[in-house]
MARFIZA-940887 format. One line per field, with one value per residue: residue number from 0; x, y, z of N, C-alpha, C, O, CB in turn; residue in three letters. Coordinates in nm, 4 decimals. Glycine has a CB too. Example, Ala and Ser with C-alpha at 12.3 -4.5 7.8 and 13.67 -1.06 7.14 Angstrom:
# MARFIZA-940887
resi: 0; 1
neast: 1.3190; 1.2850
nnorth: -0.5690; -0.2250
nup: 0.7800; 0.7080
caeast: 1.2300; 1.3670
canorth: -0.4500; -0.1060
caup: 0.7800; 0.7140
ceast: 1.3200; 1.2900
cnorth: -0.3300; 0.0030
cup: 0.7800; 0.7870
oeast: 1.4236; 1.3409
onorth: -0.3319; 0.1138
oup: 0.8465; 0.8039
cbeast: 1.1308; 1.4084
cbnorth: -0.4473; -0.0598
cbup: 0.9046; 0.5725
resn: ala; ser
END
This chain:
# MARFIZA-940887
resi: 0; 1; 2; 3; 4; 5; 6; 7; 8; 9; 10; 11; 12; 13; 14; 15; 16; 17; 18; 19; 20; 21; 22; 23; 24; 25; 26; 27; 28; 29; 30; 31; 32; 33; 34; 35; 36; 37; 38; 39; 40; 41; 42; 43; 44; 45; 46; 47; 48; 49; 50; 51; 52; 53; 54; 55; 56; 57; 58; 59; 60; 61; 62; 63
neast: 0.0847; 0.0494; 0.0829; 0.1031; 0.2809; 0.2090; 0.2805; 0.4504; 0.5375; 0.6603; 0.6059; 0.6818; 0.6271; 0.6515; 0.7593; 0.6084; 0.5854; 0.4358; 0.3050; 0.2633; 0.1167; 0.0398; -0.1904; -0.2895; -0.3693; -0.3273; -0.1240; -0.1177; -0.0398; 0.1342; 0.2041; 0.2865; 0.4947; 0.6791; 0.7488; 0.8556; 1.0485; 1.1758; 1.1824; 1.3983; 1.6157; 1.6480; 1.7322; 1.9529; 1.9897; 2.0175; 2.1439; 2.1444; 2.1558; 2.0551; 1.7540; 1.7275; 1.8244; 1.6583; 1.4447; 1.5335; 1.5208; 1.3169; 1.2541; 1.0393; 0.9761; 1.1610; 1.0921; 0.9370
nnorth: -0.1180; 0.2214; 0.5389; 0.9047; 1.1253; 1.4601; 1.6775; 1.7814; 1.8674; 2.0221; 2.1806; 2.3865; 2.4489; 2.5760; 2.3318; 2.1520; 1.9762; 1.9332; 1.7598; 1.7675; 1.6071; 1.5754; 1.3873; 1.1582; 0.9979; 0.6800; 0.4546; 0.1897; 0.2527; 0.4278; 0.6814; 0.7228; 0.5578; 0.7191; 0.9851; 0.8470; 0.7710; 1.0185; 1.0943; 0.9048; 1.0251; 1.2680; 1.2573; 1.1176; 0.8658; 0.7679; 0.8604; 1.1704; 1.1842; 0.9256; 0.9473; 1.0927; 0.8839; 0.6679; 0.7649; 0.7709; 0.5175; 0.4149; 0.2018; 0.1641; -0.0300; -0.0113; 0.1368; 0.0530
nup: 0.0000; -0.0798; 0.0650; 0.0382; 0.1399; 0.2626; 0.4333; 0.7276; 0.9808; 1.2953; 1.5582; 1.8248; 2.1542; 2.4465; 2.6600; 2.5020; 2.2518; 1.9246; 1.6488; 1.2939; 1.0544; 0.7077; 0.5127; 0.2415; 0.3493; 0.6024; 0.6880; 0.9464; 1.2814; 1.1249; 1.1689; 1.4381; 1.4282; 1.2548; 1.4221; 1.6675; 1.5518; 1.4888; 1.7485; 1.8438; 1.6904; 1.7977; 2.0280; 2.0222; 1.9580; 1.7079; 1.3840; 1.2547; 0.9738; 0.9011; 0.8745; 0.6090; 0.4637; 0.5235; 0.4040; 0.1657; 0.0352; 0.0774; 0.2293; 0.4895; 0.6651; 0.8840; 1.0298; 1.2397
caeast: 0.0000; 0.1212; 0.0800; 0.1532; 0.3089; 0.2512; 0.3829; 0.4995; 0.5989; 0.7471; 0.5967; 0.7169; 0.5266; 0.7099; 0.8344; 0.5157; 0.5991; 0.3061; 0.3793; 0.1429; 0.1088; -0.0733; -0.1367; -0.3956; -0.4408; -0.2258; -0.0799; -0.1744; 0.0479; 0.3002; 0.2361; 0.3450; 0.6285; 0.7668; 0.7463; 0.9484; 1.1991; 1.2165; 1.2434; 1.5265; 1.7431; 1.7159; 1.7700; 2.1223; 2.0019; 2.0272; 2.2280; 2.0588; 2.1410; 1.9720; 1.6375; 1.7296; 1.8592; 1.5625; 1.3516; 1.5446; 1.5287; 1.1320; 1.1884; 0.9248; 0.9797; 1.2666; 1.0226; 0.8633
canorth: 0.0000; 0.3431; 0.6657; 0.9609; 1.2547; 1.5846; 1.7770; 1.7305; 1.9971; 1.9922; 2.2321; 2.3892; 2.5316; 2.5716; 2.2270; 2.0113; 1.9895; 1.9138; 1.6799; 1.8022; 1.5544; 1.5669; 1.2963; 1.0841; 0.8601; 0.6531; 0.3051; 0.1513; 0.2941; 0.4917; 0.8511; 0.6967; 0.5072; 0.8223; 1.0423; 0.7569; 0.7007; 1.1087; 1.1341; 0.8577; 1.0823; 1.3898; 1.1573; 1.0755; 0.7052; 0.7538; 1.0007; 1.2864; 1.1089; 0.8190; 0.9779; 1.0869; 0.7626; 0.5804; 0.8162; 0.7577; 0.3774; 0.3554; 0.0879; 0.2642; -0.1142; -0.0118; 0.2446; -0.0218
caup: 0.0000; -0.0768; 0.0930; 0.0222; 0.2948; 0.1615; 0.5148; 0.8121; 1.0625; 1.4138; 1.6701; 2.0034; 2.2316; 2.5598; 2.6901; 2.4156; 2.1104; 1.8067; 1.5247; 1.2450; 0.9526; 0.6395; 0.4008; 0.1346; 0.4517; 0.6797; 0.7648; 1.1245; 1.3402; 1.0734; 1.2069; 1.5411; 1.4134; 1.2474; 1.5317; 1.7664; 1.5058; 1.4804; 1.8838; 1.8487; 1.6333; 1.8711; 2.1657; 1.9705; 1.9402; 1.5450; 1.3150; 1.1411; 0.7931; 0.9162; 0.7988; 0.4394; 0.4415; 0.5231; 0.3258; 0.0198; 0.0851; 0.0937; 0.3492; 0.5832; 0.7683; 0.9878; 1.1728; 1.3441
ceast: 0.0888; 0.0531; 0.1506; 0.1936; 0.2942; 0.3271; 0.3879; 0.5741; 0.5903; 0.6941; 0.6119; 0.6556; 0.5348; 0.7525; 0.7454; 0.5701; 0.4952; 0.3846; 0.2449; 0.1795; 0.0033; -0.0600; -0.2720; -0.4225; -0.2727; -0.2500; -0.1095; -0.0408; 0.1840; 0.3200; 0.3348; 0.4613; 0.7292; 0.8212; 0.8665; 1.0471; 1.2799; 1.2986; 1.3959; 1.6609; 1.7423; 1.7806; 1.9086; 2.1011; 2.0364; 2.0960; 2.1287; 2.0225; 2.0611; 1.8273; 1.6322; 1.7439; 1.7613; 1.4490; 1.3661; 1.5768; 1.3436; 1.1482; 1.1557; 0.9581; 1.0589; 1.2089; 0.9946; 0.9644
cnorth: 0.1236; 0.4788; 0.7761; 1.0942; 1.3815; 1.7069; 1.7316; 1.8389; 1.9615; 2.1330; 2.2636; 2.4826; 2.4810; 2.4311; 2.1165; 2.0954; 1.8769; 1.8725; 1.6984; 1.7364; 1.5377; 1.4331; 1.2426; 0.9858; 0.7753; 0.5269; 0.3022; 0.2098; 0.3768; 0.6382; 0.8331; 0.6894; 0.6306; 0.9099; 0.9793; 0.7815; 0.8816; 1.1428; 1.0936; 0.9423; 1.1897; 1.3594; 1.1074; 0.9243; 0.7126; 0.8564; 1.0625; 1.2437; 0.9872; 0.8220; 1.0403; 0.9468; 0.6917; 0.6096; 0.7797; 0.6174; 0.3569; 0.2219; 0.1593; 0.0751; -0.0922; 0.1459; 0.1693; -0.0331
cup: 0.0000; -0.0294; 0.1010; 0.1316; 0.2275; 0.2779; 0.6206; 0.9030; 1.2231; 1.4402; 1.8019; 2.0641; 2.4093; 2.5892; 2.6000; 2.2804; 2.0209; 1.7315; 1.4334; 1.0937; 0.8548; 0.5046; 0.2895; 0.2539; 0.5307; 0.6550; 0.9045; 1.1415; 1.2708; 1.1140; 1.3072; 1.5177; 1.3622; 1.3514; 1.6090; 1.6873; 1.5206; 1.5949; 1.9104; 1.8156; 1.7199; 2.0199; 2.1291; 1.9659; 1.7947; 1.5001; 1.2490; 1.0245; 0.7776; 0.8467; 0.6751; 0.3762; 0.3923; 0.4119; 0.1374; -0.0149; 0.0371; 0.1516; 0.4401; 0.7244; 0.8948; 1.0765; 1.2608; 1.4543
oeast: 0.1897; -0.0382; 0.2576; 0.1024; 0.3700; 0.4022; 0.3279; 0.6825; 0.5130; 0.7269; 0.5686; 0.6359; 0.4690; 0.8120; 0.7838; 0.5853; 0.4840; 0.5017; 0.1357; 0.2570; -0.1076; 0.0351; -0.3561; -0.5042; -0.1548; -0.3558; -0.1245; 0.0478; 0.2943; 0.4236; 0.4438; 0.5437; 0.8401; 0.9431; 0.9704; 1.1504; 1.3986; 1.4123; 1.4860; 1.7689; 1.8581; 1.8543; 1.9749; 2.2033; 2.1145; 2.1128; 2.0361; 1.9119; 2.0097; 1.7844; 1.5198; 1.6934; 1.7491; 1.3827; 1.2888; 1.6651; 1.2886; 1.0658; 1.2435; 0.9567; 1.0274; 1.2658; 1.0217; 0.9354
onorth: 0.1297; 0.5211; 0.7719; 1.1452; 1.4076; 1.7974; 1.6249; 1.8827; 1.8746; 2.2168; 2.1912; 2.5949; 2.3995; 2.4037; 1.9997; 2.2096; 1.7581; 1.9085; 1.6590; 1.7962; 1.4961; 1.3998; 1.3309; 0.8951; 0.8063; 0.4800; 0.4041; 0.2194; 0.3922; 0.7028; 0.8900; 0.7718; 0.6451; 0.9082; 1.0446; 0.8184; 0.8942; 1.1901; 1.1620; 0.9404; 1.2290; 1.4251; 1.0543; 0.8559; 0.6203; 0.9511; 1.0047; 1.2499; 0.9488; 0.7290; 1.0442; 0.9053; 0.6525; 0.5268; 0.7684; 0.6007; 0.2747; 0.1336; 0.2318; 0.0852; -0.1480; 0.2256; 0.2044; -0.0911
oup: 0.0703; -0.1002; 0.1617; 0.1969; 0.1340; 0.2416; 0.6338; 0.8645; 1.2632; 1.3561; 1.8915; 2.0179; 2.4739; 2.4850; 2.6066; 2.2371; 2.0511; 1.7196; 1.4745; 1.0190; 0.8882; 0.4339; 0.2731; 0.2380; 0.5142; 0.6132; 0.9719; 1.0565; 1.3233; 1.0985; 1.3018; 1.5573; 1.4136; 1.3686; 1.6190; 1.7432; 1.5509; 1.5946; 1.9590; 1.8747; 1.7338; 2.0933; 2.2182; 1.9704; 1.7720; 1.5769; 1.1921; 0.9708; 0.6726; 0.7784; 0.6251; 0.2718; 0.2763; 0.3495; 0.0423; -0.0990; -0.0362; 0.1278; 0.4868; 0.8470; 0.9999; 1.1511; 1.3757; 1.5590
cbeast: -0.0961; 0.1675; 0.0522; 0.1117; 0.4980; 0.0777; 0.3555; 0.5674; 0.5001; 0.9268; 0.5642; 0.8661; 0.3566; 0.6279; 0.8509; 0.2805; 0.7627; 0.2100; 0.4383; 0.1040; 0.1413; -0.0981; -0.0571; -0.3286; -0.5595; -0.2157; 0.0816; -0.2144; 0.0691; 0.3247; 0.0978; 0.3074; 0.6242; 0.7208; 0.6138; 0.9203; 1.1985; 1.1333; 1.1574; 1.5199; 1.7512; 1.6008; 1.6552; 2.2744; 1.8532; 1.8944; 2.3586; 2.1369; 2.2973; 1.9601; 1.5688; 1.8593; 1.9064; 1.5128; 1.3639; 1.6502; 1.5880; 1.0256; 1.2790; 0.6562; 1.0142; 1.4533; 0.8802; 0.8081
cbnorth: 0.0002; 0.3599; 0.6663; 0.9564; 1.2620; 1.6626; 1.9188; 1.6322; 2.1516; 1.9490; 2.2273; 2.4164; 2.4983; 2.6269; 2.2034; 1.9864; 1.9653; 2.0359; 1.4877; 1.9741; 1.4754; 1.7285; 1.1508; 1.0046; 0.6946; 0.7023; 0.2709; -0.0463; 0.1910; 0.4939; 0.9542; 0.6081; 0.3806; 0.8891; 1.0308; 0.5928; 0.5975; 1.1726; 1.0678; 0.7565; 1.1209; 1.5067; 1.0081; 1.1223; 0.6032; 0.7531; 0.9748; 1.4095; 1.0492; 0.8033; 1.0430; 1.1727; 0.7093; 0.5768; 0.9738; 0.8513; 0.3607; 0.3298; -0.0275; 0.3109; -0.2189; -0.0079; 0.3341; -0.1670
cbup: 0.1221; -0.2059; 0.1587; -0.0717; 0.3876; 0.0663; 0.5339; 0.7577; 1.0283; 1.4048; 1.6686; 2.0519; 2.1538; 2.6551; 2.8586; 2.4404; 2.0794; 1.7404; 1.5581; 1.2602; 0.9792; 0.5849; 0.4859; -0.0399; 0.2968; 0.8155; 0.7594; 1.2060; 1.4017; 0.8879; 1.2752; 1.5971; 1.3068; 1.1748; 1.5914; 1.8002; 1.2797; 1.4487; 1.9961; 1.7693; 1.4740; 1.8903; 2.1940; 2.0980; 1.9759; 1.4652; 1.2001; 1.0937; 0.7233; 1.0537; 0.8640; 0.3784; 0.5391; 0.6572; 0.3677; -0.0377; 0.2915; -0.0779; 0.4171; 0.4534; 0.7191; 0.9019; 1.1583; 1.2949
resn: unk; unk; unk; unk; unk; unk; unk; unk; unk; unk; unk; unk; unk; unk; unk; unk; unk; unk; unk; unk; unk; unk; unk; unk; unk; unk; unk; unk; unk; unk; unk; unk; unk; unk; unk; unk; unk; unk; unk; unk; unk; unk; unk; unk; unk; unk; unk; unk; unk; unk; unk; unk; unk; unk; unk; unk; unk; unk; unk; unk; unk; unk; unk; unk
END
């Protein structure tokens, strides 16, 4: 199944931060899984490049 992302923006608003995604529809759990994998990289579990990486991969599997 393919979906498409058309945005995706990162909100802060004092110590919460908003994850505002738009799309043609979702996968079970892939907003989530992005989000986590995003937190990972600012948490230093992952490198920055990690997510061009993945993006330019279209394996979306290694969110889970």
């Amino acid at each position: 199944t393919v979906r498409n992302i058309f945005s995706f923006e990162v909100k802060k608003s004092g110590p919460k931060y908003t994850f505002v995604v738009r799309g043609d529809g979702f996968l079970y759990k892939q907003v989530r899984s992005m989000v986590g994998f995003l937190i990972s990289v600012g948490k230093g579990n992952e490198k920055p490049e990690a997510v061009k990486e993945l993006l330019r991969s279209g394996r979306t599997k290694d969110l889970d």
